[in-house]
N, C-alpha and C positions, 0 to 999 in steps of 0.2 A: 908758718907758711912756707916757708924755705923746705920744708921734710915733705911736706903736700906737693909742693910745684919737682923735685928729686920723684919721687914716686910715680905723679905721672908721667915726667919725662921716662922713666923706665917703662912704665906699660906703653907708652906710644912706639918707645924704641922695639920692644919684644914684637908688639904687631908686626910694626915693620917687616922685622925679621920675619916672623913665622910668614906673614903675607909674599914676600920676597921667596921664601924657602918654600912656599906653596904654590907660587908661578913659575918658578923652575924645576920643581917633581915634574907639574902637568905640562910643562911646555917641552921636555924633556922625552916624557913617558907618550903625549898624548900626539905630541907636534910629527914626530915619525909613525906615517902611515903603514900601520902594520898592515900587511896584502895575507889574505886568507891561507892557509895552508890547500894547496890545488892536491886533489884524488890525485892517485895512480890510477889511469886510464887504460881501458879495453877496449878496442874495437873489435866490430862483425859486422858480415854481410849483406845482411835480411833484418828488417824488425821484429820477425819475433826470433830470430837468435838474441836479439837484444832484451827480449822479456825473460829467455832462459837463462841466460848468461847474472844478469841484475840478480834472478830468483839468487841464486848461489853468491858470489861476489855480497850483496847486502850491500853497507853501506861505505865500505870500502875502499872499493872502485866506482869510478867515474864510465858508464857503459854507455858507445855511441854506437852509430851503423853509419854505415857508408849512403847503399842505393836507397834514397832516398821513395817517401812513395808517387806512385803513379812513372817511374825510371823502371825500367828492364835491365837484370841483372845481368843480360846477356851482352846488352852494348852499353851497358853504366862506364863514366869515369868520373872518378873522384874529381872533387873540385879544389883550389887551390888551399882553403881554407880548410878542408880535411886533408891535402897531404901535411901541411905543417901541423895539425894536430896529431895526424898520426906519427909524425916524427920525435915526439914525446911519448908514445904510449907503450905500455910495457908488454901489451899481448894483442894479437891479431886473430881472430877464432875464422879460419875458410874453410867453406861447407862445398868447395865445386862448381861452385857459379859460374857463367862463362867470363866475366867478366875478371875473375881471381887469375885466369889463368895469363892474362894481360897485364894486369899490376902486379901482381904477387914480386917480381923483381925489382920492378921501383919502389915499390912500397919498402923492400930489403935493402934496396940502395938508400932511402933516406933515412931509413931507421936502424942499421946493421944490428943495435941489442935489443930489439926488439922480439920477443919469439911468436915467431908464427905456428900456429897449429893447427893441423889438417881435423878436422873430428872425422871423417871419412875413414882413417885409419884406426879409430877403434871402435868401427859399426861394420856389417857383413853388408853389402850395399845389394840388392837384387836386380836383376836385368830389368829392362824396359819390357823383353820379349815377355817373361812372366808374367809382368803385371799385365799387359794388354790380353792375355791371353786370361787372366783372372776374371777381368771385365768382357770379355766378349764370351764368355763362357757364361756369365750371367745375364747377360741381356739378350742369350738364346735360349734360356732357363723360360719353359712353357707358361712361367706365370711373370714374365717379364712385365715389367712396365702397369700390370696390375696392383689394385691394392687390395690391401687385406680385406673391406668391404667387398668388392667382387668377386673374390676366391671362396669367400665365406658364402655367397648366396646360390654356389655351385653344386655345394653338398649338399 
């Protein structure tokens, strides 16, 4: 009996152990809240700079936009919760908004390594006078404002 009651005292002590040795792995391993690894962040202007930007970037980066909708990019200002995220983020994409032309420096003051990048500068931009004159040169086109049904029932 003496070898039986030795024996068990051993298996009770090993539980122990291991049980002991198993709330301290997971108290250890599980008790500090690992916090997510956060994207490296982009910001842009406009929503769908945000769709073009995301296309490219993938999963990568974390892509937000400023002028929110139904805001005019012309009198937008960020709010306080996008300048502190933008003072983390690694790239700023401005397209000329009127509104860039007012932050573009604070935003550089709170993010100094951050790189700002104009896309402006590697597009040929066209005058306004062109375009308008694109559009008024077709809406004085004789079949303006007709449609292919009435053009068709001419001939």
């Amino acid at each position: 009996m003496k070898k039986s009651a030795c024996v068990t005292n051993q298996l009770i002590i090993k539980a122990i152990i291991l049980s002991f040795s198993a709330i301290v792995i997971c108290l250890t391993g599980c008790s500090s809240e690992r916090k997510p690894e956060l994207k490296r962040s982009i910001f842009v202007s406009i929503p769908p700079q945000k769709m073009m930007v995301q296309q490219i970037a993938g999963d990568l980066f974390n892509v937000d936009y400023l002028v929110q909708p139904g805001h005019s990019p012309a009198t937008y200002e960020p709010t306080l919760a996008q300048m502190e995220d933008l003072s983390g983020a690694e790239l700023f994409f401005r397209i000329g908004v009127p509104f860039e032309e007012i932050w573009v420096h604070r935003i550089r003051d709170i993010n100094p390594e951050m790189k700002i990048i104009d896309v402006r500068d590697s597009i040929s931009l066209q005058p306004l006078d062109d375009y308008q004159t694109l559009i008024n040169k077709s809406l004085m086109s004789p079949h303006a404002g007709e449609k292919d049904h009435d053009r068709s029932s001419d001939d």
